[in-house]
C-alpha positions, 0 to 999 in steps of 0.5 A: 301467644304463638299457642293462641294465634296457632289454635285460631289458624286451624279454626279458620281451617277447619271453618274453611273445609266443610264448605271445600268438601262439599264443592269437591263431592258436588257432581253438578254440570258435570255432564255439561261439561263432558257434553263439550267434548263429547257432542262433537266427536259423536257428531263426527262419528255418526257422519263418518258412518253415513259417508261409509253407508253412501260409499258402500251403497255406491260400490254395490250398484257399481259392482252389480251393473259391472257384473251383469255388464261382463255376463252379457258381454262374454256371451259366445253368441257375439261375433267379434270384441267390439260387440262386446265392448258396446254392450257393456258401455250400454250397460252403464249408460241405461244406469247412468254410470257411464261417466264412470268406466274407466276405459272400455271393457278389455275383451280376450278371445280365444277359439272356445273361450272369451274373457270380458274385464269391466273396470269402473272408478267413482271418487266420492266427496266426504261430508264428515271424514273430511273432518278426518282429513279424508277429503273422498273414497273410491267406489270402484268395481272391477269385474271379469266373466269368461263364456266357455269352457276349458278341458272337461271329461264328463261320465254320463251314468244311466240307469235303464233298469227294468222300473224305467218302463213305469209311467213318470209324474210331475211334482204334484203326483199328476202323470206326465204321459212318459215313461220314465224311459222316455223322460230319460232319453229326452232329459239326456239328449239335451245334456249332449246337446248342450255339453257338445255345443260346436263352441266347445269342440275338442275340449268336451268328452262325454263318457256314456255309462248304461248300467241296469244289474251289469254294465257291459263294457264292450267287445273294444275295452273288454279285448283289452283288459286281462280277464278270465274269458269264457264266452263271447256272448257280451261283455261284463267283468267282475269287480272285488269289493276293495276295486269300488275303493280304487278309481280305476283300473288295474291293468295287472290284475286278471278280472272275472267275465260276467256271467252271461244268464237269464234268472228272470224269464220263465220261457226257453228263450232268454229276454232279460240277461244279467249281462245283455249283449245289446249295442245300447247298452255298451259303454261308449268311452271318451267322444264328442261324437254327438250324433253316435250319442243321441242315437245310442240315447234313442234306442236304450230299453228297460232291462233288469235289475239295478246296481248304481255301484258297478254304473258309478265304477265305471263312470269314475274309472273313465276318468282316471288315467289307469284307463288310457290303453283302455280307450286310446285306440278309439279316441278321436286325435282331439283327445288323445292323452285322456282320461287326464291326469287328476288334479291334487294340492301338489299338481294342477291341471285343466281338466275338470272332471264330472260324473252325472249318475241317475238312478230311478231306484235302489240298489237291489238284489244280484243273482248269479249262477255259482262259481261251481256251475260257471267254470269254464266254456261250457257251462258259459254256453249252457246258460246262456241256452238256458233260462234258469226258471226254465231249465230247473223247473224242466230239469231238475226234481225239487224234492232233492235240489232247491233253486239256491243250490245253483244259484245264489244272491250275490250283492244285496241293497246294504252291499251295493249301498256300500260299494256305492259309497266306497266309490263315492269316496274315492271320487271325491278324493280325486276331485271329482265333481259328482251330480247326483240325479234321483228320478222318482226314487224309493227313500233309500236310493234318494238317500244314498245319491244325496250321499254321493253327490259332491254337495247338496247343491249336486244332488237333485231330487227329481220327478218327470216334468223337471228331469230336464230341466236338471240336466240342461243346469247340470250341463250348463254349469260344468260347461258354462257362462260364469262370473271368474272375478 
């Protein structure tokens, strides 16, 4: 009897579990019922990202009209504070944001500086992050601009060799009716006249660098440096190669006087010297003397060869302190302490350091007298009597002695492209901001200033009609209206 009533027990189970099984396997209304849950919460999270999109699109226009707001207000060209608390209210009125400056515009003056603070605040009602419990968001902006400038030392490096005579053309090959010359003395008179803008009195110094095969230095810095001097006719110096890796100048070291000759000229009388004694195109160190600059701009000619490596020394060497008892008896009392210290990770200092170097051209050949036939005054006398064109041809007999045993090439494309970069690099190791300018250069010269300007936002490839214009930016960035937070 147990046994039956047992055997019908697992009947009725096993009558029962097919049924049970298909239930448990069966998957409809399964999405309906996650869809009660689900709906909602992505209802709430497609609504929070619109309440994000509106805060974000509200704290855009707030930060852009606060921006342009303190750029217009930190303008030098106002007279007092209050002129520059007003035009930012203006700002936000014209947007119809007033209503959310919190306060006026905070306005910090100096005597070459003005600081304008712009702080605006906006809550914003949520729709759905308040089923987060986040009732509103703050769009608020805060901007800071400051008009002027603080300590600058700029070297102006130039170059006024003989290829600055040809004719310049603008971007679509048409002439522009200047000389390249011409270009460059208009395109650097208006670097100084907005670089030595009064505003920026005592606080800006422009180290003017023209350089063609040499760069004369000047009877001032030349009398004070230790050198091997053999003439009085101008004055070079000649560097090592590892020099061009170092930035300044070694006060312990004995240089060499350049040579003072002519290669070039065919006649008896020497017209274009390697080394030329003409007041243009000495260096003038460490001035804010804008009326000795543009004169000197002025009266500056095309020379001879070129070589960007010894203009881009002495333009860095100007700025590192190792120059100080260089120019420190010509300084004007505003300057006094410059070159200034560099800045490094370890030591901060206010000083921004700029070099501006412009070439038309490429590093090229550089021919010098030999060392043996150059040793002492008067040899240094002969040559500077003595065109070497000239004198071989009338002096010597070609059948026993060729040019190059007198003379010979001393620095080549591929050794200037070398010393260039070497200095290059240690600009940049200093923290030296390098605008590099190639005005309607061959390929390679264009090649090796792109290299040596600290960014590709420093260097310019440029032609007549916008040289200019590229010196005007370059003077207004080191020295201008910028956006500090």
């Amino acid at each position: 009897m147990r046994h039956r009533l047992t055997c019908e027990f697992r009947r009725f189970l096993a009558n029962r579990q097919e049924p049970m099984d298909e239930f448990r396997k069966n998957e409809d209304g399964n999405l309906t019922t996650m869809g009660v849950f689900l709906v909602p919460l992505m209802l709430v999270l497609g609504g929070m990202s619109v309440d994000f999109m509106r805060f974000e699109s509200e704290r855009a226009l707030l930060q852009d009209t606060a921006d342009r707001a303190a750029l217009a207000a930190a303008n030098l060209e106002f007279t007092n504070p209050g002129e520059g608390v007003g035009k930012v209210r203006d700002f936000f009125e014209k947007a119809n944001l007033d209503q959310y400056l919190d306060g006026d515009a905070i306005v910090t003056e100096t005597i070459n500086n003005r600081t304008v603070e712009v702080n605006v605040t906006r809550p914003m009602n949520t729709f759905f992050l308040k089923l987060a419990g986040i009732e509103s968001l703050d769009a608020g902006a805060r901007s800071v601009a400051t008009q002027g400038v603080g300590n600058v030392e700029i070297s102006l490096v130039l170059d006024i060799s003989g290829s600055m005579r040809h004719p310049t053309y603008d971007a679509d090959g048409n002439a522009t009716g200047l000389t390249k010359m011409e270009a460059l003395q208009e395109a650097a008179t208006t670097f100084v006249n907005t670089a030595l803008q009064d505003s920026n009195a005592d606080r800006v110094s422009i180290s003017l660098v023209p350089y063609a095969q040499h760069v004369n230095v000047g009877p001032n810095i030349f009398s004070r440096m230790n050198t091997n001097q053999l003439h009085d006719y101008a004055y070079c110096v000649e560097f090592e190669d590892g020099d061009f890796a170092e930035p300044g100048i070694d006060m312990s070291k004995t240089y060499q006087q350049g040579q003072f000759m002519d290669h070039w000229s065919s006649g008896s009388t020497l017209n274009d010297p390697m080394c030329a004694p003409r007041s243009f195109e000495q260096i003038s160190a460490v001035t804010q003397d804008r009326a000795h600059l543009l004169n000197q701009i002025s009266q500056m000619e095309p020379t001879t060869q070129t070589s960007i490596f010894l203009g881009m020394k002495w333009g860095l060497a100007l700025l590192d302190p190792s120059t100080r008892p260089l120019v420190a008896p010509d300084l004007d009392p505003a300057f006094a302490g410059r070159p200034a210290n560099f800045s490094s990770e370890d030591a901060q200092y206010d000083t921004t350091k700029v070099i501006v170097v412009m070439t038309d051209g490429q590093n090229t050949d550089a021919t010098y007298i030999k060392d043996e036939f150059y040793q002492d005054a008067n040899d240094a006398h002969h040559w500077a009597n003595n065109p070497f064109r000239y004198w071989y041809s009338n002096n010597v007999h070609s059948s026993y002695h060729s040019q190059w045993d007198f003379k010979e090439v001393r620095y080549n494309n591929a050794k200037g492209n070398q010393l260039l970069a070497d200095s290059c690099d240690a600009a940049r190791e200093k923290n030296v901001q390098v605008f590099a300018v190639a005005f309607e250069a061959p390929e390679d010269g264009a090649r090796v200033m792109s290299e040596c300007a600290t960014t590709i936002n420093h260097f310019f490839n440029t032609n007549g009609d916008d040289l200019n214009s590229v010196f005007e930016a370059i003077a207004e960035q080191v020295t201008s209206l910028r956006l500090t937070q």
